[in-house]
N, C-alpha and C positions, 0 to 999 in steps of 0.2 A: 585349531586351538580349541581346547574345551575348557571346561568350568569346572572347581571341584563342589562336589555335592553334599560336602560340610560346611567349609567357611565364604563360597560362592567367586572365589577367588580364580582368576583365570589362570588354564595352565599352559606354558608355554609351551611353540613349538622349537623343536632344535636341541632342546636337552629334557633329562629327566632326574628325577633324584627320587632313589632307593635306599632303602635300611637294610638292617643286618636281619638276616631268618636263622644265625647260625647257634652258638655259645652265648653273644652277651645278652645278658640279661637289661629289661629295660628300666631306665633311668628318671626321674623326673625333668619332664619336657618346661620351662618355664614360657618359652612363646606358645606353643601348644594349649599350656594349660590358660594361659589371658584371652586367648581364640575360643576355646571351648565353654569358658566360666565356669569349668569343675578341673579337678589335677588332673593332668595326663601324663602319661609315660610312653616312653620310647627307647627303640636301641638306636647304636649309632644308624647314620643315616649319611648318604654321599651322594652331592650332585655331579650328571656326566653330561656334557656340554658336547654336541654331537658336533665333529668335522665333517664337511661334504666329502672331505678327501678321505674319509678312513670310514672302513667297515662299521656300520651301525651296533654299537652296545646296551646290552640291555642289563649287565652285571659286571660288578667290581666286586673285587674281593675287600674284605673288611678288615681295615688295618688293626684292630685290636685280635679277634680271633682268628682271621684266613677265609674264613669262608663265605661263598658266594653270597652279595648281597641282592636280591630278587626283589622283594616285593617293593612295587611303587608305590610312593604315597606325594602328598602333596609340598610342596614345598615351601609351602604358609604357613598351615595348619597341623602337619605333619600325620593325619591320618593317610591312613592303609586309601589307597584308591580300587575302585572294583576293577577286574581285567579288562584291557583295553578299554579304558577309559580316555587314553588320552586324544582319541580320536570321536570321543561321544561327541552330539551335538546334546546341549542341555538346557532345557528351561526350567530356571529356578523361582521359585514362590516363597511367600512366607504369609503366615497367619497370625496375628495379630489382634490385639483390643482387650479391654478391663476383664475380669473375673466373670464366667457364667454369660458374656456374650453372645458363647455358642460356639465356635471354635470347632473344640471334637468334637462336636457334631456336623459342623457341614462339611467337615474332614470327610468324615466316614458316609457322609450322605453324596458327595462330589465323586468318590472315589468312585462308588457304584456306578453312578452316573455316568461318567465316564466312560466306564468300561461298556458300557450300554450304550453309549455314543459310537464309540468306537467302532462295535459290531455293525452298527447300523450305516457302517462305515466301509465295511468291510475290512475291518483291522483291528489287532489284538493291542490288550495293555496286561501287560503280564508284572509282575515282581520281580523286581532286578535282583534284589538280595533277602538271604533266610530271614533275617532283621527285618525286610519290609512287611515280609509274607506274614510272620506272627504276630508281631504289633498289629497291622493292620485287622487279622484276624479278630483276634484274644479282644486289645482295648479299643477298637474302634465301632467291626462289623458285631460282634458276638453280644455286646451290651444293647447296640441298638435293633438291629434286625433280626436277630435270634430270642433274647430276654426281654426285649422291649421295656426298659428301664431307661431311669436318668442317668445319663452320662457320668461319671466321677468329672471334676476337672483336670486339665493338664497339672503336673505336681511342680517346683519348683527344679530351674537346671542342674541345680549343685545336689540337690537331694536326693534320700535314697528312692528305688525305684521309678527313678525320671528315663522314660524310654522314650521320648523325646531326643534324648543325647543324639542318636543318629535316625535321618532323615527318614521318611518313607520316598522312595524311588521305585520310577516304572517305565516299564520299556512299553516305546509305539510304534509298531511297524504294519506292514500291509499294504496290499491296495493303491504299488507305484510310488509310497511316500516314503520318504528317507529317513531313516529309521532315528528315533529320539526318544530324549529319556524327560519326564518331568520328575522334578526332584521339591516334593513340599515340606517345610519345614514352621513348624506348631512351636509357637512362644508362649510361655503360661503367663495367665493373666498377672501373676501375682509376682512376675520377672519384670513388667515390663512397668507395673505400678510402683516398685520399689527402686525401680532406676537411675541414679542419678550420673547426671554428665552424658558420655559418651563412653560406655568401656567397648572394650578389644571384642567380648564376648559376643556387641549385637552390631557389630559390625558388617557382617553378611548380609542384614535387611538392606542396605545402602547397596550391594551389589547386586541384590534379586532380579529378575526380569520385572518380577510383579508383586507388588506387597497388595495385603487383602487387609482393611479395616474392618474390623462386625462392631456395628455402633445397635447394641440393644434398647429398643425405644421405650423397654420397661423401665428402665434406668429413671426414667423421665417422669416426675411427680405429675407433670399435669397430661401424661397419657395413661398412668395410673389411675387418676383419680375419674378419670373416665369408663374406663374399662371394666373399673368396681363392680362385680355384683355381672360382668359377664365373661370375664375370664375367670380359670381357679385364681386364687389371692398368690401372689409373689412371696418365693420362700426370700427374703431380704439377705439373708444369710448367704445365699449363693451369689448374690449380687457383688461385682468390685469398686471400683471407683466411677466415678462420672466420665464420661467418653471426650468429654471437652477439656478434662484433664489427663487424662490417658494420650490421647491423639499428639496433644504437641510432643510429651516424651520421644514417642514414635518419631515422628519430625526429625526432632532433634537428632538422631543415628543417620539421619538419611541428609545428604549433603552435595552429592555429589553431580546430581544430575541425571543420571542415569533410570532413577528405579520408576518404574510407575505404578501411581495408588490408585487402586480401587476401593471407595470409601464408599460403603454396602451397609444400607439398614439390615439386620439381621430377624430374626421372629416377624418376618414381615404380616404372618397370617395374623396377628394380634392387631395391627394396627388395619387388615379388614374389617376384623370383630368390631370396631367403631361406626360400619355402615347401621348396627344395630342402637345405635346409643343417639342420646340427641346432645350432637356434639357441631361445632361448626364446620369438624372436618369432615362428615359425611357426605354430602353433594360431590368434595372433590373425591372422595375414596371411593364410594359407588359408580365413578363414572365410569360407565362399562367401555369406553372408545380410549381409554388411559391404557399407558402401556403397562403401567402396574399392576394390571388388571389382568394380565393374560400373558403367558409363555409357549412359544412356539419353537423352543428347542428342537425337540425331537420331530418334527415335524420342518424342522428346516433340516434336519440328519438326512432325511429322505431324496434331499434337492440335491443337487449336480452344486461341486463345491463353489465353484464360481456365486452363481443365484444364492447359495446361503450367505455364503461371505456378503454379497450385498445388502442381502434383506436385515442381517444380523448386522451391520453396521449405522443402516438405515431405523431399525430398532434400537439400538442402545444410544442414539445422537437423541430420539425424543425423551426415551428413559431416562438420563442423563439430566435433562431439562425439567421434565417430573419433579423427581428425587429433589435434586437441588430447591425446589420450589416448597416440597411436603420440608425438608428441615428448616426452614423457616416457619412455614406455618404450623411446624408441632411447638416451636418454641426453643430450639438449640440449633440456628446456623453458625453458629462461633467454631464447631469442624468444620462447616465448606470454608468458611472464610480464611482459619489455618491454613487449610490444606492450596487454597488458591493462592496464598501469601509464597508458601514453600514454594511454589511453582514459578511465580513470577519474581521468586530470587532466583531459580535456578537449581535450587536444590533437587526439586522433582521435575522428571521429563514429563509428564501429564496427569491427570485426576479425570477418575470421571464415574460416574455415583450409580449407584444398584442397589436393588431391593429386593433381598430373597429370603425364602422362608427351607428350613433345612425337613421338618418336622411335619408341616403344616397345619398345627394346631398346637394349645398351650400343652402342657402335660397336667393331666389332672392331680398325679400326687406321683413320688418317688418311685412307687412304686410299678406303676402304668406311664410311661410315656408318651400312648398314645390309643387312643378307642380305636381308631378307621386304618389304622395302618401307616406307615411312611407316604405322605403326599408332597414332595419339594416341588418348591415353584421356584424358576428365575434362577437355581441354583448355581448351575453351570456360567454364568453371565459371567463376572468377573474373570474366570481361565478361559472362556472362549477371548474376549478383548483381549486378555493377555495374548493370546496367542495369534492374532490376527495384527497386532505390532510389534512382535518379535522379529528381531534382528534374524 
């Protein structure tokens, strides 16, 4: 059984349902479009329910024009599925938090990473689909690692040029492992601030493997007001809502049980810049023997996967313990507290807190994102844990 790589929805085994590739033209989808949060369209479309006793089908003819119906889609959501899909194994993410948290950027900073992992791995991550290949490119890789600019933010789902609409997907194969797809899917800020209730649209966060919180610590007036005068000054304007109102929203889609939160200070290299200030969090920020302190990602790439998976377990149990303790002492543990509340109703299968930096330093103006180059620390943390409690 796999997953679909839109609305996170499992797809069964034993049947399939396919549309028409033929004459009709497509029509408005109304459960489609409640799934999607913008209109979608479709042609007809017919479920085939496979008997043991009869030859395996893969196409029905379309009772309005005759002809063969082919291509698979899902049977929730009613998007187009990629070939053979229904045998993928899939690990599904989402990305999450206020406006200007960071978002597309550790998108495009993770991705890299990744793929950098991987090799070190002895194993490729390629692009499942043309859609991955060029979003990726154009608005994630080309802005940051090529122009070294500030990121635009993600746009709204319903709007125009929202490329966000379908996922970025990537194939992981090599090196003896059975071959898999992660499928990340980027919620804009400004979708998740104007949310109310529970619609159809974000209901996929609730079936994710792994939902990823970025809680910007700039957000936060009294680590602003420390930081005065050593970081560039905060364009406010890029700023969304507060993370301690944002987070329940999130919450609130996720019910079931299943997903697990990774609730991750993001711009973590700002709240270094404090080792310079006279602040009270410096003794603990400076403390060179904190896990906050140091990443040994790539450096656990290198170990025999067994020894990494340990040390990388054994790491993120004290990180975890860390983090949890700095949102307290910046002044806003009312997200761990949320987030622990969700869990011990049952809504969330587990939480557990990280602090990464995508950039590694603030941006000095729009137009420079960065003097030294891309330096991400701890970036990877959140999809390694996901991946090391995957079903």
């Amino acid at each position: 059984m796999s997953t679909c790589p839109y609305c996170y929805s499992a797809i069964p085994g034993g049947e399939i349902t396919v549309r028409c590739t033929g004459q009709c033209q497509p029509v408005p989808d109304p459960q489609g479009t409640a799934l999607a949060g913008y209109e979608t369209r479709t042609t007809p479309f017919y479920r085939i329910v496979q008997n043991e006793d009869e030859p395996v089908r893969t196409t029905v003819p379309c009772r309005r024009c005759g002809q063969p119906c082919r291509q698979r889609i899902c049977s929730v959501c009613h998007r187009d599925l990629p070939p053979g899909w229904e045998d993928a194994r899939v690990f599904t993410m989402t990305l999450v938090g206020a406006r200007g948290s960071g978002k597309s950027v550790y998108i495009a900073v993770a991705v890299d990473l990744l793929r950098r992992y991987a090799q070190s791995r002895g194993c490729t991550m390629t692009p499942t689909t043309t859609g991955t290949y060029e979003v990726y490119s154009q608005r994630y890789y080309k802005p940051l690692f090529k122009e070294n600019v500030v990121m635009e933010g993600t746009p709204p789902i319903a709007g125009g040029g929202a490329y966000q609409q379908d996922p970025l997907i990537w194939e992981f194969r090599g090196n003896d492992i059975e071959r898999f797809y992660i499928v990340m899917r980027d919620v804009a800020g400004e979708d998740i601030e104007k949310v109310v209730g529970k619609p159809l649209h974000f209901s996929f966060m609730d079936r994710a493997d792994l939902v990823v919180f970025l809680f910007d610590p700039l957000m936060l007036d009294s680590v602003r007001q420390v930081l005065a005068g050593i970081i560039p000054e905060i364009d406010r304007n890029r700023l969304g809502d507060m993370p301690g109102e944002v987070l329940p929203k999130v919450l609130l889609q996720l019910s079931s049980g299943s997903a697990r939160l990774a609730l991750t200070i993001s711009k973590f290299d700002s709240l270094h810049k404090m080792t310079d200030a006279d602040s009270a969090l410096t003794p603990l920020l400076a403390n060179p023997a904190a896990h906050f302190n140091r990443d040994d990602t790539m450096l656990r790439a290198r170990q025999d996967i067994d020894s990494a998976m340990t040390a990388f377990e054994n790491d993120v149990v004290f990180l975890d313990a860390e983090v949890r303790s700095l949102f307290n002492r910046i002044g806003d543990d009312s997200v761990t507290l949320s987030a622990d509340s969700a869990q011990q109703n049952g809504a969330l299968a587990e939480v557990r807190h990280f602090a990464v930096s995508a950039v590694g330093e603030s941006p000095q103006h729009a137009d420079q994102l960065t003097e030294r180059g891309i330096s991400p620390f701890r970036v990877l943390d959140p999809i390694l844990w996901g991946f090391t409690v995957w079903d």
